[in-house]
C-alpha positions in Angstrom: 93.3 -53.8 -56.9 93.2 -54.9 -53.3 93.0 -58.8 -52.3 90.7 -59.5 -49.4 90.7 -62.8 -47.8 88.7 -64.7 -44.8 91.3 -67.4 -44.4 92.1 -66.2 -41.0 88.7 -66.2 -40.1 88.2 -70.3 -41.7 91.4 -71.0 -40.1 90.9 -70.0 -36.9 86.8 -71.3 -36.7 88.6 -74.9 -37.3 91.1 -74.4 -34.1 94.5 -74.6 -37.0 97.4 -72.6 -36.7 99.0 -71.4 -39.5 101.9 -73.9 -39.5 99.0 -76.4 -39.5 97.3 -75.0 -42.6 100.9 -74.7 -44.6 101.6 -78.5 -43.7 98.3 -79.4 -45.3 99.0 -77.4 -48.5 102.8 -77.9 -49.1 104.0 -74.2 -48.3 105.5 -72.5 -45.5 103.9 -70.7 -42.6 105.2 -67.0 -43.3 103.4 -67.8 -46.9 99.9 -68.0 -44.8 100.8 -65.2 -43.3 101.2 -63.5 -46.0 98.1 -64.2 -47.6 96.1 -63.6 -44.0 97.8 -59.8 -44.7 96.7 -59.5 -48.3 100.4 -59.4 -48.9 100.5 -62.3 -51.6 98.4 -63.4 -54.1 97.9 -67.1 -54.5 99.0 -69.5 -57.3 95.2 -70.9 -58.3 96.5 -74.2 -57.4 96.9 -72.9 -53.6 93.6 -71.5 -53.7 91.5 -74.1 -54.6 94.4 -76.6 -52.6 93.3 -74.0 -49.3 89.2 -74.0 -50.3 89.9 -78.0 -50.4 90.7 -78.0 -47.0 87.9 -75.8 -45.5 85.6 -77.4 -47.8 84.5 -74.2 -49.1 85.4 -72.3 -52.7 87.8 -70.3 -53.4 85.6 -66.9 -53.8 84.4 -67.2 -50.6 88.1 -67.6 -49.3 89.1 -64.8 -51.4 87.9 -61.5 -53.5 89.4 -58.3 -54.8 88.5 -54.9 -54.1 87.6 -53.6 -57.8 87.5 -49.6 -56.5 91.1 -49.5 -57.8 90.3 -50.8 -61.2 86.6 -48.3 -61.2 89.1 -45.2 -60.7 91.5 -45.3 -62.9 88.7 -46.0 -65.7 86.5 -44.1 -64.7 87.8 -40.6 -67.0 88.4 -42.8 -69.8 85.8 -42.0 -72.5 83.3 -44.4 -73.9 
């Protein structure tokens, strides 16, 4: 399963840098860019803490690619 994100994309419409958005949320900067990568998946406290911020929710800020999860079912009988 692969984690998408549009943080960058929020983040960078409201003029922030990343050390910005980690002040606002309590974590470091390498932890946003981290999540910008797809490289960490977020507590759902930091989601919704992040979706605070750009006033949006956090499936718009964030979504998994379910492919993964379709192959590896799909020869399993029913």
């Amino acid at each position: 399963m692969t984690m998408r994100t549009s943080l960058k994309l929020h983040r960078l419409e409201k003029d922030m840098k990343q050390s910005d958005l980690a002040d606002l949320v309590n974590v470091r900067r390498e932890t946003i860019g981290r999540l910008e990568q797809g490289l960490y998946c977020p507590s759902l406290r930091l989601a919704m803490d992040i979706a605070k911020v750009f006033d949006t929710t956090v499936e718009d800020l964030f979504s998994f690619d379910d492919e993964d999860d379709a192959a590896s079912t799909s020869g399993k009988a029913a």
